[in-house]
N, C-alpha and C positions, 0 to 999 in steps of 0.2 A: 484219747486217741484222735490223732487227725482226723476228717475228711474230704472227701471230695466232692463237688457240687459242677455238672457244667454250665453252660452260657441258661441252659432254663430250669434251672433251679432244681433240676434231682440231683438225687444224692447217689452218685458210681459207687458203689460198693463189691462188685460180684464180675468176675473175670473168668472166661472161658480160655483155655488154651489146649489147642491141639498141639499133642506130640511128635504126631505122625501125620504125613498124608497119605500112606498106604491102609488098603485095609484087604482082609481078607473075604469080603462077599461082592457082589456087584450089583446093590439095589439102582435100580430104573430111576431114579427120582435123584441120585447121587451120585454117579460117574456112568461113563459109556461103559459098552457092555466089554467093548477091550483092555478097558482100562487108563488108565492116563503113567503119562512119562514123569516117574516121581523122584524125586529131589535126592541130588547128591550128597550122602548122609554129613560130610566133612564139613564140606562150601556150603552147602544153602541153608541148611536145619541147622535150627539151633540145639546147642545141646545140653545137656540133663545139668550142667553144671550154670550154665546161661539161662536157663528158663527158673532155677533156683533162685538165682541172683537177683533175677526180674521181678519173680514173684516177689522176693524178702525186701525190697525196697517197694513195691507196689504197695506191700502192708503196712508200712512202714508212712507213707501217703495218706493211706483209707481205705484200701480194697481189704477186705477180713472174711471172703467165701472165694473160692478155687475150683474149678472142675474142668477135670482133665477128659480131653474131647479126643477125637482122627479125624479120620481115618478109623480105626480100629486100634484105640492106646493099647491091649497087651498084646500085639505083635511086636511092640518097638521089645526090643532085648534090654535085661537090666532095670524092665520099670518098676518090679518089686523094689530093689534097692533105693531108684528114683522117689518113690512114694514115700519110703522111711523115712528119708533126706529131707522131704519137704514137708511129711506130718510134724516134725520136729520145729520145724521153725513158731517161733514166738508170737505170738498175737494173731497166727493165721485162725479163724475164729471154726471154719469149716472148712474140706477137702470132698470132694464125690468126682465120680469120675460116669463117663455114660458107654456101654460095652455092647456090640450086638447080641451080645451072647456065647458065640462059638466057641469060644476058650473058658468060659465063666465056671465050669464045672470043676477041670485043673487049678485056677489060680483062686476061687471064692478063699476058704480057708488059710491062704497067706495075703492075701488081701488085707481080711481082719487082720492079720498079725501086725502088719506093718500101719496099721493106724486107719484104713478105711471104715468108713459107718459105713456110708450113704452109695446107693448106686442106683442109677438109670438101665434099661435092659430094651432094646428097641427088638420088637417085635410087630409087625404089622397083619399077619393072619396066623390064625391056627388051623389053618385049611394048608396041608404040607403043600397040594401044589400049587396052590394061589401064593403058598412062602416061596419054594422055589421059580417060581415067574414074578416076583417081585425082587428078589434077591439075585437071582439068575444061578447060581451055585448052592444056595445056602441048605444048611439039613435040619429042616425045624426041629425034629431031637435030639440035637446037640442042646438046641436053646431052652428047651423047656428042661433038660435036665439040670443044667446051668440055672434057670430060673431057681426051678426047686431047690436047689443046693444053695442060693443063694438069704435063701428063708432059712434055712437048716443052721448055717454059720451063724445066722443075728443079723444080717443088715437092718437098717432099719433108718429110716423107709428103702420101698422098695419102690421102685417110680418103673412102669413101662408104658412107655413110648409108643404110639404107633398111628403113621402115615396112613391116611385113606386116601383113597385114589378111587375118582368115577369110574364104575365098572369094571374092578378089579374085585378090590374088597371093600366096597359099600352096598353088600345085601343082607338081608336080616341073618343069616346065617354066624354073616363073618361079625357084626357085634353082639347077636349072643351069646358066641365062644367066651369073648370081653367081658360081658354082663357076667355069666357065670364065674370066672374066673374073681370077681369079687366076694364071692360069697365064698368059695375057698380058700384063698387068701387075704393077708391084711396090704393088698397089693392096692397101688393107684394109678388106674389106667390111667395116660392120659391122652387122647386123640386129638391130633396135630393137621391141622388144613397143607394140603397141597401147596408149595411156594414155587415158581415156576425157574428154579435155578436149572433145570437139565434141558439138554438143546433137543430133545426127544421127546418130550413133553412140556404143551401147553397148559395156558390158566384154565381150560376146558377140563383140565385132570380132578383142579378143585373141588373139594366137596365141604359145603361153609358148613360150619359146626351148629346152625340149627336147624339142616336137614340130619344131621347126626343124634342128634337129640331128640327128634321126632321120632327116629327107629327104635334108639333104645329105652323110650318110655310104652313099646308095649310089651315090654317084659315085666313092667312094672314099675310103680311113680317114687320118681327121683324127688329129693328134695336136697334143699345147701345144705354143703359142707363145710367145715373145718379146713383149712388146707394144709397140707402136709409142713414139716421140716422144709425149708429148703426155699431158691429164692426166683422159681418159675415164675411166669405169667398164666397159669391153669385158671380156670375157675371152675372149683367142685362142686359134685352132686355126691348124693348116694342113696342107694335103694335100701330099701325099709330092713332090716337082717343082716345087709352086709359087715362082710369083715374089712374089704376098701371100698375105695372109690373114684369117682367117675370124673377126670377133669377134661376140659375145651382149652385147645391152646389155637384162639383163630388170627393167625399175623395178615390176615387177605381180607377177609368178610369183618373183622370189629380189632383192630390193631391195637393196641397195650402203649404205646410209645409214651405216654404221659407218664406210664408208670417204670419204665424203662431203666433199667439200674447198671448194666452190663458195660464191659468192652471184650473185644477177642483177638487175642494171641493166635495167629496162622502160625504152623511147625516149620514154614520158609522165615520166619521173625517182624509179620507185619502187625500190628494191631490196627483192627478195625471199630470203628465208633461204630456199627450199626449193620444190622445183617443185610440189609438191602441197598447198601452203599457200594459204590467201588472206590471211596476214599481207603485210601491205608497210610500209616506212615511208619516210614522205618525203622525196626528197633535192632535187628540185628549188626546193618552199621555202627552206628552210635554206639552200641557198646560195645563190638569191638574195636571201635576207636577212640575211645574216652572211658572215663571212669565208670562204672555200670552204675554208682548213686547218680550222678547228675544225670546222664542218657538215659535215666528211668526216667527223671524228674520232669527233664525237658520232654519226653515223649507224650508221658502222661499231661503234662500244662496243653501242648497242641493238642491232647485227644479232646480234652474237656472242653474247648474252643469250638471244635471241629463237630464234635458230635450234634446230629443232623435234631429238628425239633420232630419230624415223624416222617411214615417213610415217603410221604410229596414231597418233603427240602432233601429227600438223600438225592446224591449228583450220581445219576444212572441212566444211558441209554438204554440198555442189555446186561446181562451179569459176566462179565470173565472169568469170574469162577466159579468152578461144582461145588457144592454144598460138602463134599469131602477134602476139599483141597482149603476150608474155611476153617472148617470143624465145628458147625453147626450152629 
């Protein structure tokens, strides 16, 4: 099988693509609390048959893991069927998709059926009203019954996600919801530093992952883990008994970029070499205008060029876009 290597010698293997840039919650950290003016389903989004096509020649390259991002991927209509479509294709090696939750309890069960293992679950408190003043609508027992059912069906792993934010949810409270929650399930928290894409909060919001570490070692001493399936930048712990564990994803306070294997598909058809870039380059023209093999190919040759050595060579004033409108 092919691969791909950019200008510093990693090896691109793992593509993130958003579906959608809508979503149905309005976390603080990822769009205004109004909302943003989202894409014209026809003209700007690509669609379920375009992002197929992208994929099957991406693999066809060297990319062989997939995960379908937002917005919020099961509001987009049809993505059961979308997901059969693309479990199907040949050599894609892995598929997972990352879901807040809110719908997770209806679609778990056809999920499996259509070929998903793997899924992320972003939850950032199990304090309901620290969820809903982080989320600004959200109903944390929508999520956690989702979670649970999520176990139920077989995922495996089950990876959740969650955003701390200074003085929201970072007090002993709110991670030893977290801590416990490993001893009940075979779940893998993993807590994610603050990155400063919302124009409503600053890098003051950060909270670097070993002041996180310092709280949840007095519930008890963490030692390495094993890391899960799948092709994060976490690095795991876990407590003495547990059924999961505990991983650190710090992109601010100790950056990962050397080890960095990614690109991402935006649901308008950009892909971007790096989440702290505002480089993008076109894909949706290109292949509506050429043959979708070569306008992969070409696309793909300038990503691997392009893509920055860490995030001091990414070309950034300020960000221009929400962390929803990227798809994470």
């Amino acid at each position: 099988m092919p691969e791909l290597f950019d200008n510093h010698n990693r090896r691109i293997d793992y593509l993130r693509v958003s579906i959608t840039d809508k979503c149905n919650l309005r976390c603080v950290y990822c769009m205004p609390e109004e909302g943003l003016e989202h894409l014209k389903k026809h003209e700007d989004i690509l669609t379920y048959e375009e992002i197929k096509l992208f994929v099957y020649h991406a693999v066809k390259q060297g990319i062989s893991k997939v995960r379908l991002t937002g917005g919020e991927p099961l509001i987009r209509k049809d993505i059961l069927d979308f997901l059969k479509n693309l479990s199907n294709l040949p050599e894609l090696y892995d598929m997972s998709l990352t879901t807040n939750g809110v719908l997770l309890a209806d679609f778990a069960e056809d999920l499996q059926k259509v070929g998903l293992r793997r899924i992320n679950i972003s939850i950032d408190s199990f304090d309901p009203e620290k969820f809903k003043r982080i989320t600004r609508v959200g109903d944390l027992n929508k999520v956690l019954i989702g979670l649970r059912r999520a176990f139920e069906v077989g995922f495996d792993p089950v990876k959740l996600n969650a955003v701390i934010l200074k003085g929201i949810n970072d007090d002993l409270k709110d991670f030893e919801g977290f801590a416990k929650l490993t001893f009940e399930y075979p779940v893998h928290v993993r807590f994610i530093e603050y990155m400063p894409f919302s124009k409503e909060m600053g890098l003051e919001m950060c909270v670097p992952c070993s002041e996180m570490l310092k709280k949840l070692n007095k519930f008890g001493s963490l030692e390495e883990a094993d890391s899960p399936r799948g092709s994060g930048p976490a690095r795991y712990m876990k407590f003495k008994g547990a059924l999961g564990t505990i991983g650190f994803i710090s992109p601010m306070s100790n950056h990962f970029c050397p080890e960095c294997n990614r690109l991402r598909l935006t649901a308008d058809g950009k892909l971007k070499t790096c989440l702290f870039s505002n480089d993008e380059i076109d894909v949706i023209g290109p292949m509506r205008d050429n043959h979708p093999k070569e306008a992969v190919e070409e696309v793909l040759k300038e990503a691997l060029k392009m893509k920055p050595k860490d995030h001091s060579t990414a070309k950034r004033n300020h960000f221009v876009r929400t962390m929803s409108q990227i798809g994470g």
